[in-house]
C-alpha positions as CSV (number, residue, x, y, z in Angstrom):
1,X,11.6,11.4,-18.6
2,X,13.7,8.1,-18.5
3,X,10.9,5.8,-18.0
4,X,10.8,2.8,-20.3
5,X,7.3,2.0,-21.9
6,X,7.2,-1.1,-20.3
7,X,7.5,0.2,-16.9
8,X,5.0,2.9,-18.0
9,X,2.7,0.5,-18.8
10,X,2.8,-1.1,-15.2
11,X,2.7,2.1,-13.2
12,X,0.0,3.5,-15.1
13,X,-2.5,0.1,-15.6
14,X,-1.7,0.2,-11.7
15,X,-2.7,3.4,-10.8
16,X,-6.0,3.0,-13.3
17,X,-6.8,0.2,-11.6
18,X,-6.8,1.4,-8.0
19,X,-8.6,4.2,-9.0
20,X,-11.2,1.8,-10.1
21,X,-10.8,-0.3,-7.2
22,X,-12.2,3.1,-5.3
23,X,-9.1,3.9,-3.9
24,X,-8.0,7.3,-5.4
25,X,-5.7,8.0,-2.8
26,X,-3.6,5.5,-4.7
27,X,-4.9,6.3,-8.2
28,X,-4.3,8.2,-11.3
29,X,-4.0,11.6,-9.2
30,X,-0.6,10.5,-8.0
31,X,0.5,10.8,-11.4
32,X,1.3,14.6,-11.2
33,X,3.4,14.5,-8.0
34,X,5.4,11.1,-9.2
35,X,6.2,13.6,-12.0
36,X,7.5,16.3,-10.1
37,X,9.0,13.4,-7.9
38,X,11.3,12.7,-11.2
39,X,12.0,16.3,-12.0
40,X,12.9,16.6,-8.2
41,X,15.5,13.7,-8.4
42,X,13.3,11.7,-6.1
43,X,12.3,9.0,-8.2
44,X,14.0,7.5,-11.0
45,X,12.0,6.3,-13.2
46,X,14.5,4.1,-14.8
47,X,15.3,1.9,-11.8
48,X,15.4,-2.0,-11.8
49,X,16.0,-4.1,-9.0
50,X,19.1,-5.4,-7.7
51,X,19.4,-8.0,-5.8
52,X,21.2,-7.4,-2.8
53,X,20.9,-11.5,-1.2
54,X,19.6,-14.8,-3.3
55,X,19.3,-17.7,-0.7
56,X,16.8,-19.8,-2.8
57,X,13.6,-19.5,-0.9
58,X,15.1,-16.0,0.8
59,X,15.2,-13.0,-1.8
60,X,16.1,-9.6,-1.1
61,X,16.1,-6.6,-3.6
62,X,17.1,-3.1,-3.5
63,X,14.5,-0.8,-5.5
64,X,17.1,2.0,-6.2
65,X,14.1,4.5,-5.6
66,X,12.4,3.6,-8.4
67,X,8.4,3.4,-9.5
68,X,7.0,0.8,-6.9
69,X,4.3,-0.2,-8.8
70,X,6.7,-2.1,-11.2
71,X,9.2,-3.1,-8.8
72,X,6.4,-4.5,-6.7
73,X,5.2,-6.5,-9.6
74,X,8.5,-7.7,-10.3
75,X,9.7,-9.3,-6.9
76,X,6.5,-10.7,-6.1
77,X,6.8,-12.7,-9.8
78,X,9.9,-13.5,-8.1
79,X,8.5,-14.9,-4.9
80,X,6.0,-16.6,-6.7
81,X,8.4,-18.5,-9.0
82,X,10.3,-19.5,-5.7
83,X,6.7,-20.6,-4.4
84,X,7.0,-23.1,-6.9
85,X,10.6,-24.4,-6.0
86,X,10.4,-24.2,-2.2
87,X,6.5,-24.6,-1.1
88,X,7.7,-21.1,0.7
89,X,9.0,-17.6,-0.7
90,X,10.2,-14.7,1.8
91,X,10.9,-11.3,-0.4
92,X,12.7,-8.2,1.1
93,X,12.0,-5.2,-1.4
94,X,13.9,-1.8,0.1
95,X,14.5,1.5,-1.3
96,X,11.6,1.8,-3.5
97,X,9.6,4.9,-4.5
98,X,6.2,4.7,-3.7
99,X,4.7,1.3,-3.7
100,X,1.2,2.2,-4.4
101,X,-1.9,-0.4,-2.9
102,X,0.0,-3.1,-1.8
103,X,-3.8,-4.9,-2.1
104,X,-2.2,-5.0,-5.4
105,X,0.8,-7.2,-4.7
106,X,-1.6,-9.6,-2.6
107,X,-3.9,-10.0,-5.7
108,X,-1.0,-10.9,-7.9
109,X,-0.6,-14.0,-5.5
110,X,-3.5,-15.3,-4.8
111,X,-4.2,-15.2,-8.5
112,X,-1.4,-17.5,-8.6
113,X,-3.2,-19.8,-6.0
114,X,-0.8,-18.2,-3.2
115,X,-0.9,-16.9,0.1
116,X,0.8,-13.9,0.8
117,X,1.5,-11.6,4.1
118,X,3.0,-8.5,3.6
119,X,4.4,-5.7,5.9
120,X,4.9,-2.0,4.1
121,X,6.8,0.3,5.5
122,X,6.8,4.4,5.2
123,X,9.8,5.6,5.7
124,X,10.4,9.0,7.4
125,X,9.3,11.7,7.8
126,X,7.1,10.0,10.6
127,X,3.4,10.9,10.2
128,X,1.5,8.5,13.0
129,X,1.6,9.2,16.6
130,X,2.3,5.7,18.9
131,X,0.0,5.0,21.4
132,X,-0.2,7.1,24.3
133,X,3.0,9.1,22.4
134,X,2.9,13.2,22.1
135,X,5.4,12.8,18.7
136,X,4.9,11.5,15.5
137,X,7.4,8.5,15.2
138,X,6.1,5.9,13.0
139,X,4.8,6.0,9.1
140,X,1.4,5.1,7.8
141,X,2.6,1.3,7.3
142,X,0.2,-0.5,5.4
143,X,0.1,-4.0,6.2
144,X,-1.4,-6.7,3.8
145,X,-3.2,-10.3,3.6
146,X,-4.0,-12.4,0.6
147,X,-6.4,-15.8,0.7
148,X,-7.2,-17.3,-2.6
149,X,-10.5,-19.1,-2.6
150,X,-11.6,-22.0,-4.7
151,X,-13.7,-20.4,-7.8
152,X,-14.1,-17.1,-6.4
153,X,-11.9,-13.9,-5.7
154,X,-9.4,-14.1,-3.0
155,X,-10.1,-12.5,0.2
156,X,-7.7,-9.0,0.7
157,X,-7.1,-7.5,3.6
158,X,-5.3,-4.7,2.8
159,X,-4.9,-1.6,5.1
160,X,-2.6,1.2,6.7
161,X,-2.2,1.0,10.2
162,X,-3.0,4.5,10.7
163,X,-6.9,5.4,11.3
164,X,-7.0,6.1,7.9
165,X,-4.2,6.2,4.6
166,X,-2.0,9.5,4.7
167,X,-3.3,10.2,0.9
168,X,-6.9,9.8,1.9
169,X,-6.8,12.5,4.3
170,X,-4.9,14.4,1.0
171,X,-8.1,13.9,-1.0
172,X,-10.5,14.9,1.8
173,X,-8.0,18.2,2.1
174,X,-8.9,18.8,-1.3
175,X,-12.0,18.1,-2.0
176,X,-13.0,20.3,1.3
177,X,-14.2,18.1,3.3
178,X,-13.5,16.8,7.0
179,X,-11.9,13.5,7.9
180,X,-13.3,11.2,10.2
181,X,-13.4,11.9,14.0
182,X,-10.4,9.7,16.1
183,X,-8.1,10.0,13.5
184,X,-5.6,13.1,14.0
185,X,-4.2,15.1,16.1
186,X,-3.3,18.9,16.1
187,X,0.0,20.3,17.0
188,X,-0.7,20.7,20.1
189,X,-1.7,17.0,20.6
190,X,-5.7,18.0,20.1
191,X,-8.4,15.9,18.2
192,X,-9.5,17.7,15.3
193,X,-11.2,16.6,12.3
194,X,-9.5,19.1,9.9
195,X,-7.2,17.4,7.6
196,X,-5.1,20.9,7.1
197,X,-3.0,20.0,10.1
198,X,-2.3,17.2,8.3
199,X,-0.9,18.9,4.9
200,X,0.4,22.7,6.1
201,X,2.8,23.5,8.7
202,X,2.4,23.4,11.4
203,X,1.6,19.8,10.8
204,X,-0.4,17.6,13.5
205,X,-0.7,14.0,13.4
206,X,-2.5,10.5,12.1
207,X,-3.4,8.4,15.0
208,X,-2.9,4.6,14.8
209,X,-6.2,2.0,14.2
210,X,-7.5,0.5,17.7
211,X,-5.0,2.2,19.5
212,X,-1.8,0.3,21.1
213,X,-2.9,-2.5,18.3
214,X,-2.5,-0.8,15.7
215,X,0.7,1.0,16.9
216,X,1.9,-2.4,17.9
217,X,1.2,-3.8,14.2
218,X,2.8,0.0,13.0
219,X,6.1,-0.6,14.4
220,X,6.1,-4.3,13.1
221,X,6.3,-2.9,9.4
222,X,9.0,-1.0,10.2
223,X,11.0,-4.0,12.0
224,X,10.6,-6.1,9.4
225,X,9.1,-4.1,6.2
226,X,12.3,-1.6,6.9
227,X,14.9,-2.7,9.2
228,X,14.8,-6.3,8.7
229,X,15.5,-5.8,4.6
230,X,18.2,-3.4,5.2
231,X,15.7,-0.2,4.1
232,X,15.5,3.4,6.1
233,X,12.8,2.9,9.3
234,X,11.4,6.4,10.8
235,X,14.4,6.9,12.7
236,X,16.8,7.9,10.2
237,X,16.2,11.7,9.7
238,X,16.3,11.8,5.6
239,X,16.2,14.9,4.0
240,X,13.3,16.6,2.9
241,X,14.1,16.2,-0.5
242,X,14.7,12.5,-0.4
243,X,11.1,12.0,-1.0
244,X,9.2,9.0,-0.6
245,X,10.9,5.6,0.5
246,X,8.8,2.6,0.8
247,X,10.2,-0.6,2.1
248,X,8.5,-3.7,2.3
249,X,8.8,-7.8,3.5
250,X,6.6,-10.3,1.7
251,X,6.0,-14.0,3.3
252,X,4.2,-16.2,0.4
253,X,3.4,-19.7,0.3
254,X,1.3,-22.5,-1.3
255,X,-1.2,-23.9,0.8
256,X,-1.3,-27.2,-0.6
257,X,1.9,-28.2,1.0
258,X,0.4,-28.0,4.2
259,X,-1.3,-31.7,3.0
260,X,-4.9,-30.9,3.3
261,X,-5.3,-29.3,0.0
262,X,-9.1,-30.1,-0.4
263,X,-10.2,-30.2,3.2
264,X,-8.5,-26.0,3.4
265,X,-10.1,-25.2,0.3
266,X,-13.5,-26.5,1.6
267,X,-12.8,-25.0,5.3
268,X,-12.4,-21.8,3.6
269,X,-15.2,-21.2,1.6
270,X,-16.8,-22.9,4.8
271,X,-15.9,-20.1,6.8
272,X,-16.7,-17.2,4.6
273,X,-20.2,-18.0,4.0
274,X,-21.0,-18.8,7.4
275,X,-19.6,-15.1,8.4
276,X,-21.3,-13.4,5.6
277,X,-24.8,-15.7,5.8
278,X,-28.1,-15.1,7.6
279,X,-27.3,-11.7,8.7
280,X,-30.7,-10.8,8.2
281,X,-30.6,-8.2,5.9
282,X,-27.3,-6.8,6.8
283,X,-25.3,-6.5,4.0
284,X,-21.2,-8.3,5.4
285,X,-18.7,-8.0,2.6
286,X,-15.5,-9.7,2.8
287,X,-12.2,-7.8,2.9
288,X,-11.2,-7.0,-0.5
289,X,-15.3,-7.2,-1.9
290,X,-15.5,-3.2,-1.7
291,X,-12.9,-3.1,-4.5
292,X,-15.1,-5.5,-6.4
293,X,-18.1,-3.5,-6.2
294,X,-16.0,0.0,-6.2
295,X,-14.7,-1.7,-9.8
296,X,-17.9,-2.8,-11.2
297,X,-19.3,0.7,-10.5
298,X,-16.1,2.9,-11.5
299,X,-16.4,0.5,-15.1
300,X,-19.5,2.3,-15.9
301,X,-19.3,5.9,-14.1
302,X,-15.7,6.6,-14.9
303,X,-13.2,8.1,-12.2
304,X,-13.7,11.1,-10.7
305,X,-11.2,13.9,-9.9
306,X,-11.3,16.5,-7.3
307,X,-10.7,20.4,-8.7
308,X,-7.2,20.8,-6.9
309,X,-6.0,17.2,-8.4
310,X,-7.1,18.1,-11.8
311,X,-5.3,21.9,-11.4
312,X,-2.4,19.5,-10.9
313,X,-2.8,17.6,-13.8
314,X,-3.3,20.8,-16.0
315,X,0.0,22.0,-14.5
316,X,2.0,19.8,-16.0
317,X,1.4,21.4,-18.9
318,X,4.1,24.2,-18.1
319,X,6.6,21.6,-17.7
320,X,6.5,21.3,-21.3
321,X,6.9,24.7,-22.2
């Protein structure tokens, strides 16, 4: 279908691994739509970036709608080599296909001793409601932290500012089941906990996280994940067909060169423990320690897929014939 084996080997150890991770909204049962997504002429599997400005410490690259998982890879090796250069790296990536768990892109920093702020953007159609709004105007819009710790893994925020991940309300749709309460919207502007409206015309709504907060942070992925690197934001009407455009702006830098190396490395771990501690018997996990455990778990039980994903799997099948 085009795609090289190198980029192969990048999309699919990505999608494994969030799988693992427990995300399977961004796992292996993408793979069957990113398929059709080729046939379609949405994705081209071929793609490499292009840079579109060099600046030194300021990069910007144009994805030419290609697999995100590899682009994503490749610009953040980027930023980090800039890291290096500058003390400093800001990355715009637009135009991209899907860019899968941008947790991803944060662990590839920190595991270069890097911190990393990233804001995603969905590009239209919209599929979040704004506060207090009776039209969906805004994309799911993941947005993305990265701390490394001295000796131990990195702390990952990592989440979409709707109440929950488009695709996750996909796998509850197909696995039957209802998604949480607070976090859609009918047609009709009703609260419902049926993620059909979500999937089948016609369609409802997500609703942001923590209301006008999360709206607020929504929209900031789509000034500066979107607009400010020269990708499409909500507002440009694409055609159906156009599939899925992710945009996305990266900030990385080293701590170190703030000049307190040891002391921050010390403050941090400092800071952790003291919010995890003496919680009698309540277990507190850090942001990105679900993965951990998720991965740990998924290593021994395998990955699990729903009936519908694995129809879709098994439907590929006729593509070849």
């Amino acid at each position: 279908m085009g795609t090289g084996s190198g980029i192969a080997q990048k999309v699919a150890d990505n999608l494994v691994e969030s799988s693992l991770k427990g995300h399977d909204s961004h796992g292996v049962t993408l793979l069957p739509r990113y398929i059709r997504a080729i046939l379609a002429g949405d994705l081209n599997p071929g793609a490499t970036l292009t840079t579109l400005s060099d600046a030194g410490p300021i990069v910007s690259f144009d994805g030419g709608h290609g697999f995100g998982q590899a682009l994503g890879e490749q610009a953040m090796s980027v930023g980090i080599e800039r890291v290096r250069q500058f003390g400093v790296a800001i990355i715009g990536l637009s135009n991209t296909h899907h860019l899968g768990r941008i947790g991803a892109w944060a662990e590839q920093v920190a595991s270069a001793g890097l911190v990393s702020i990233h804001f995603a953007n969905v590009a239209a159609p919209s599929a979040v409601l704004p506060f207090d709004g009776l039209r969906a105007r805004l994309g799911t819009n993941p947005f993305c932290v990265g701390v490394p710790l001295q000796n131990r893994p990195p702390v990952i925020l990592d989440f979409a500012t709707s109440a929950i991940a488009g695709n996750k309300a996909r796998i509850a749709w197909n696995e039957g089941r209802a998604i949480p309460a607070g976090c859609a919207v009918d047609v009709n502007g009703q609260p419902t906990t049926d993620p059909a409206v979500l999937m089948t015309e016609p369609l409802g709504a997500l609703l942001p996280f923590g209301g006008h907060k999360g709206a607020g942070l929504s929209l900031i992925c789509s000034l500066l994940g979107a607009a400010l690197t020269g990708g499409e934001t909500e507002s440009q009407q694409i055609p159906p067909r156009a599939g899925i455009i992710n945009n996305m702006l990266s900030i990385l830098f080293d701590p170190a060169r703030l000049g307190a190396e040891e002391r921050y490395s010390q403050a941090l771990l400092a800071q952790v423990d003291w919010v995890c501690n003496g919680q009698e018997g309540h277990d507190v996990q850090l942001p990105g320690e679900p993965e951990l455990r998720a991965y740990a778990r998924r290593q021994e039980e395998g990955i699990w897929i729903d009936d519908v994903n694995w129809q879709a799997f098994v439907a590929l099948e006729a593509l070849n014939t």
